[in-house]
Structure formats: structure tokens, C-alpha cells
C-alpha positions in Angstrom: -5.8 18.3 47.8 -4.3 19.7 44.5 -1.4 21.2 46.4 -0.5 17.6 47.9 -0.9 16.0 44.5 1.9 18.6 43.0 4.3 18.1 45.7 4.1 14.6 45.7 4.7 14.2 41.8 7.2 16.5 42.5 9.2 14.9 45.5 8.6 11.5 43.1 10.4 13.1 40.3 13.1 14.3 42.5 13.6 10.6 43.7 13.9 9.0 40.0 16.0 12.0 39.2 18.7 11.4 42.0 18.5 7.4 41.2 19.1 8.3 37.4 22.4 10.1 38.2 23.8 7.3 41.1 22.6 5.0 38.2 24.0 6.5 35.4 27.3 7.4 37.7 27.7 3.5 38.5 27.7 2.5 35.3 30.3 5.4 33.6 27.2 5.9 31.0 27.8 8.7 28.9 31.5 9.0 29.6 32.0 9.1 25.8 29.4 12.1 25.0 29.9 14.0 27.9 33.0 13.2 29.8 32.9 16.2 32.6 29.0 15.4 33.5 29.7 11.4 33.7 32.5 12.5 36.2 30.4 14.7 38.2 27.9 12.0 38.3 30.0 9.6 39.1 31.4 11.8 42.2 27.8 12.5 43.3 26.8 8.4 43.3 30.3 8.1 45.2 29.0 10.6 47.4 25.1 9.1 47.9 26.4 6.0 48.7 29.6 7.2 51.2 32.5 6.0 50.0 33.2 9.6 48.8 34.5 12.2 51.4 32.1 14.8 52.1 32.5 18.0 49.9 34.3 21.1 52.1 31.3 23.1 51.5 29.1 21.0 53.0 31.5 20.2 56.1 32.1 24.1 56.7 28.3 24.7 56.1 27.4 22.5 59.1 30.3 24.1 61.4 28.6 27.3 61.0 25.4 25.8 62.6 26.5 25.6 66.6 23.2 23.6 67.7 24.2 20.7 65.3 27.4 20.5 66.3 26.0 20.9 70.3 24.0 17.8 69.2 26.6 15.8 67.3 28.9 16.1 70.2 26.6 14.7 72.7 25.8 11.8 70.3 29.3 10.9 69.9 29.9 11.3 73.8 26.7 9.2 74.3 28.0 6.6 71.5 31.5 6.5 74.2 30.2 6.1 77.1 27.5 3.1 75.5 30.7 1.4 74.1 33.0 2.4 76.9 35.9 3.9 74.7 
């Protein structure tokens, strides 16, 4: 019961972290203190919401991984032939 507790404050924290930084990356806050962490924040709320391209290391990280890209061909086959194209 403990160990559930933990994780769960743990994944919570997690949550209001990454909500802090698309937050604080929205808004330009701290642009004037630290100018190379409001950027990076700013790229990462860019990225959580998807108007950002996704990073190469991520793309080339999921390449490397054949049954993910087995499976996100057949979706995208499976998405053509639903919409005929």
C-alpha cells in the first residue's frame, strides 16, 4: 500500500511538473532571468502540444525499433484503405 502511495505522489508531481514548464513556456516567463531555459521551455510546450517537429533523436530512436514501425505501417495502410486514398 506504501509503495502505491509513493508512486502515485510521484507520477502527480511529474504531471504538475510538465504543466509548469508548457505553462511557463506559453507565457515566455522568465525570458528576462534565464533566457536559454525560457527557450528550451518554450520548445518543449511547442513540442507537448505539436506544433513543434519532433526532435531527430526521438525520430531515429523509434526507427531503430522494427515492431513499431511493422505496426505504424499497417495503421497507416489500414487508415488508406478506410479512406480509400
Amino acid at each position: 500500500m506504501p509503495l502505491a502511495l509513493v508512486v502515485m505522489v510521484v507520477i502527480l508531481a511529474l504531471a504538475i511538473g510538465i504543466v509548469a514548464v508548457v505553462a511557463m513556456g506559453m507565457q515566455g516567463a522568465g525570458k528576462e532571468r534565464v533566457p536559454e531555459l525560457a527557450s528550451v521551455m518554450a520548445e518543449t510546450a511547442r513540442h507537448l502540444n505539436g506544433d513543434a517537429e519532433p526532435p531527430k533523436g526521438l525520430v531515429d530512436f523509434f526507427d531503430e525499433i522494427p515492431e513499431i514501425r511493422r505496426s505504424a505501417s499497417s495503421a497507416s495502410s489500414a487508415s488508406e484503405k478506410v479512406s480509400g486514398h
